[in-house]
C-alpha positions in Angstrom: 109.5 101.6 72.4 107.7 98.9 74.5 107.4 99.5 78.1 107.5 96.4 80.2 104.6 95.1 82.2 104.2 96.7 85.4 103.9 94.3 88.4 100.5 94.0 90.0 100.0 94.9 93.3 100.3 93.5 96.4 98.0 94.5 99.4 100.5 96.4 102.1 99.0 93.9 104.8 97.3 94.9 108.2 100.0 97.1 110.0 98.2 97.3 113.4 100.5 94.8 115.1 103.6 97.0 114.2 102.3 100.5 114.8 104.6 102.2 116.6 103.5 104.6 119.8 105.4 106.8 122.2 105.6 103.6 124.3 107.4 101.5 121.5 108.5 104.3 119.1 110.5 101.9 117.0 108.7 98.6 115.2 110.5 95.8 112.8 108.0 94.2 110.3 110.0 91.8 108.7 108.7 89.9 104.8 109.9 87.8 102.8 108.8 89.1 99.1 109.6 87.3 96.0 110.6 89.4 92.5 108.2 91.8 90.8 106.2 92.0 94.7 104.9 95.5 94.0 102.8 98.0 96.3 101.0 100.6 95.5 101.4 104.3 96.7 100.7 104.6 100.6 101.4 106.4 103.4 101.8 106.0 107.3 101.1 108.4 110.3 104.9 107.0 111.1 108.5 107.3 109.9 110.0 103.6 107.5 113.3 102.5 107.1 113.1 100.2 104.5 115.9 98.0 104.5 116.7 94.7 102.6 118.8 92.0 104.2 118.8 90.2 101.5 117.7 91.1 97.5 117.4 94.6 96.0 114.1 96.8 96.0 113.0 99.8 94.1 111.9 102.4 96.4 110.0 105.8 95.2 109.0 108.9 97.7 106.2 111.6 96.4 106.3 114.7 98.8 102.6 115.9 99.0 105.2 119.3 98.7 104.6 120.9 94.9 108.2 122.1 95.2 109.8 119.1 95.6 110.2 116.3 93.1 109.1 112.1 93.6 112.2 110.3 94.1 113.0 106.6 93.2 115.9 104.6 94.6 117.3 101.3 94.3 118.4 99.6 97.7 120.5 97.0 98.0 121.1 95.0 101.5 124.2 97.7 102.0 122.0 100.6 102.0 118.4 101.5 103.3 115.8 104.5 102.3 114.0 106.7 105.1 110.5 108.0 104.0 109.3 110.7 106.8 106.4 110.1 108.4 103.3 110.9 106.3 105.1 110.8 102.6 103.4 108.7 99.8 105.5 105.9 99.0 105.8 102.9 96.8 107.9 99.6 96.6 108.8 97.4 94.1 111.1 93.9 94.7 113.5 93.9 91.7 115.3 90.6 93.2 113.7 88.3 95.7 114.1 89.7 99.3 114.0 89.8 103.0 112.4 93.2 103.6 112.8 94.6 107.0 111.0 97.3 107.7 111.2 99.7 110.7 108.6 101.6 111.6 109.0 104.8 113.6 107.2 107.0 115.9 106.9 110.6 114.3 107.8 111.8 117.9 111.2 109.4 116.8 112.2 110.7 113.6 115.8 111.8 113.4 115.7 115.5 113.9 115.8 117.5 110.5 114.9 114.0 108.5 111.6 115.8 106.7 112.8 114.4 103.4 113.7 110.8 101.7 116.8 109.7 101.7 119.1 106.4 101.0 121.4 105.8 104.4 124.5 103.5 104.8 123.8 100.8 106.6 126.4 100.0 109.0 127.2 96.8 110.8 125.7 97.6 114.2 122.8 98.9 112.6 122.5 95.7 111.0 122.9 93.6 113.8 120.4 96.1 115.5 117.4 95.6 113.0 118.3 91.6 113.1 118.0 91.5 116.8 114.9 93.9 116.9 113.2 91.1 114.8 114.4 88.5 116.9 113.0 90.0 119.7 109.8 90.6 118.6 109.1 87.0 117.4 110.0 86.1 121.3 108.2 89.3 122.9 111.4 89.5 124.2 110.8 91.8 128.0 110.2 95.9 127.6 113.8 96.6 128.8 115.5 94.9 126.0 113.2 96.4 123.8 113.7 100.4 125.3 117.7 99.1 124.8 117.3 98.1 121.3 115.3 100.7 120.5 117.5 103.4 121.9 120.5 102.3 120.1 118.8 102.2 116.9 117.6 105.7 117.0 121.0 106.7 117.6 122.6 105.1 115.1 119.8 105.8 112.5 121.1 110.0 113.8 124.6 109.2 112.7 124.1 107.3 109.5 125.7 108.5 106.6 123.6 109.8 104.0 123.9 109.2 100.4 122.4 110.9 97.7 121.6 108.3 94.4 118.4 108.7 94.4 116.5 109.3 90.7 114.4 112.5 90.3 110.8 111.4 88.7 108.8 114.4 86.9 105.4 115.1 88.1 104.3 115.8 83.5 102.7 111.9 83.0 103.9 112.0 79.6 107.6 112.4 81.1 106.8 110.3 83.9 105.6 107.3 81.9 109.3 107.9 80.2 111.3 107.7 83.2 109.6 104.8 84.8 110.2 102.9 81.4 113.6 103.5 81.6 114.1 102.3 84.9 112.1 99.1 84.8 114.7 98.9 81.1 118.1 100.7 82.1 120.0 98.0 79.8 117.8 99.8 76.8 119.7 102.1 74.6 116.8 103.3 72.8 117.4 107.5 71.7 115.5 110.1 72.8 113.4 110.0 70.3 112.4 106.5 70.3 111.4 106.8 74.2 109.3 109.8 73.6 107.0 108.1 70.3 106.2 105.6 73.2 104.2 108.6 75.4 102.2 110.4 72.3 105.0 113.1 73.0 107.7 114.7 70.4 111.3 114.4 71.1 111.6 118.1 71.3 108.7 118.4 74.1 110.0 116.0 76.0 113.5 117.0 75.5 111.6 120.4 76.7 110.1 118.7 79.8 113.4 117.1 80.8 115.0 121.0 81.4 111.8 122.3 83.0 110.6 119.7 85.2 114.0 118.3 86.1 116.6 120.8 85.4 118.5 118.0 83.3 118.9 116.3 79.8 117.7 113.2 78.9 120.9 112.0 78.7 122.0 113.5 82.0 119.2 112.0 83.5 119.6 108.3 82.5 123.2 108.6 83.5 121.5 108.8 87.3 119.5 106.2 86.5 122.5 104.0 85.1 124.5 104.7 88.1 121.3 103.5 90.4 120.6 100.1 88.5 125.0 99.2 88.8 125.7 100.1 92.2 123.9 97.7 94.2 125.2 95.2 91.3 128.3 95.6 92.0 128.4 95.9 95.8 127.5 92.0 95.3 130.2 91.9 93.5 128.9 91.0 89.5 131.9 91.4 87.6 131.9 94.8 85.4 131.6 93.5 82.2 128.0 91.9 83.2 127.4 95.1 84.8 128.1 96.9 81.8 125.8 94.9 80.0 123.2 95.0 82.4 122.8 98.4 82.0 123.2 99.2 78.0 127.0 100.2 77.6 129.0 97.9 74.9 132.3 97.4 76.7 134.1 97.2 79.9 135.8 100.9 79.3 132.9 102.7 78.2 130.8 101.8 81.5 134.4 102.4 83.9 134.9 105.6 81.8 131.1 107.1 82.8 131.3 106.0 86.6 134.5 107.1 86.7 133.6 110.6 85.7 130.2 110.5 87.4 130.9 109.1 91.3 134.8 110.2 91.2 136.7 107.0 91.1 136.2 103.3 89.0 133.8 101.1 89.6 136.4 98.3 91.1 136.0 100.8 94.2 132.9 99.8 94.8 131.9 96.9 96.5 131.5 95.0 99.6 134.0 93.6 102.2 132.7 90.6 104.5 131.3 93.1 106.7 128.9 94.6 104.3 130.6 97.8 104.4 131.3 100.0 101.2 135.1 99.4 99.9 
């Protein structure tokens, strides 16, 4: 099976302007990044909220942990991923975007946030990152900052939490798998045909699946199904496309899976005019 071309990279950028210290824990880079932007695995001293105003992005998290696994997750503007202070991280545009980026003191961090995660971004929070941005472009005066930067923090402590991110295997045969599959979720090569594509047999990677990921393969792509539709259809594509999108050959087949996999049908899942979850 053919992989797709990976995007080249793109250099992260000088990030002394935005470091964040215990004076100004909280920073906003903001970027505007067409499709297929890609950079390379990085880290920071600091905490980053990655958030997309506009466009989706392709997020993945390596712990330097050996007990705990990378993670990949697709953002949409309606959600946002935290990667802790210190974490390897990549990012990939899948659809042009405005990529606002906080960056956050480790002193900062939301207590007990040692771990990625995808958060709901709420309206204020929103509004918060917009005017943080809007501030810095006009130096805006310290006590609007503290203000801003205060009720960030807070919010950012409250956010709900939501876990669809996508396990990655640290076994390169099995991870040159998974990341095929992701940058293809409308593929629906087997098993089989996936596996002659990494030099591996079907039964060791089928192998590597329940050993390095406590999952099937099948079980596996389901999470990465469900990752590629649901920022699609919080911008409201209708199902069918959706469907399509990501390799299922009607309507009923792709409701049937989400339905069984998130708890209710896909129609459930979109956005209102104020961004907010359905």
């Amino acid at each position: 099976m053919p992989r797709s071309p990976r995007p080249g990279p793109t250099p992260v950028g000088d990030t002394d302007p935005f470091t964040p210290d215990a004076a100004r824990p909280v920073r906003v880079r903001a970027r505007d990044l067409s499709a297929d932007t890609h950079f390379e695995p990085h880290r920071h001293p600091w905490g980053q909220l990655a958030y997309c105003a506009t466009g989706i992005v392709q997020a993945m998290a390596s712990p330097d942990d050996p007990s705990l696994q990378a993670v990949t997750y697709i953002v949409p503007p309606s959600r946002a991923v935290w990667i802790p202070p210190g974490m390897r991280h990549a990012v990939t545009v899948r659809e042009a975007a405005e990529l606002r980026t906080l960056y956050i003191h480790a002193g900062a961090a939301p207590v007990g946030w040692t771990v990625s995660r995808m958060i709901v971004v709420t309206p204020l929070l929103r509004e918060l990152i917009q005017a943080m941005d809007a501030a810095t472009r006009r130096a805006a005066e310290p006590a609007r900052d503290r203000l801003l930067t205060d009720l960030v923090l807070d919010e950012l402590a409250h956010a709900d939490t939501q876990t669809l991110g996508v396990p990655l295997p640290r076994d390169k045969r099995l991870r040159a798998l998974c990341e095929a599959v992701l940058r293809a979720p409308g593929e629906r090569a087997t098993l089989a045909q996936w596996a002659a594509d990494t030099g591996a047999s079907e039964r060791t990677v089928a192998r590597l699946f329940r050993e390095e990921l406590g999952t099937t393969y099948q079980q596996w792509r389901q999470q990465a199904v469900l990752a590629h539709a649901l920022p699609m259809l919080a911008r409201g594509m209708p199902i069918g496309q959706v469907a399509a999108a990501t390799g299922y050959a009607s309507d009923s087949a792709f409701s049937a899976m989400f339905k069984a996999a998130m708890g209710h049908p896909p129609t459930r899942w979109g956005l209102r005019a104020d961004g907010q979850q359905r």
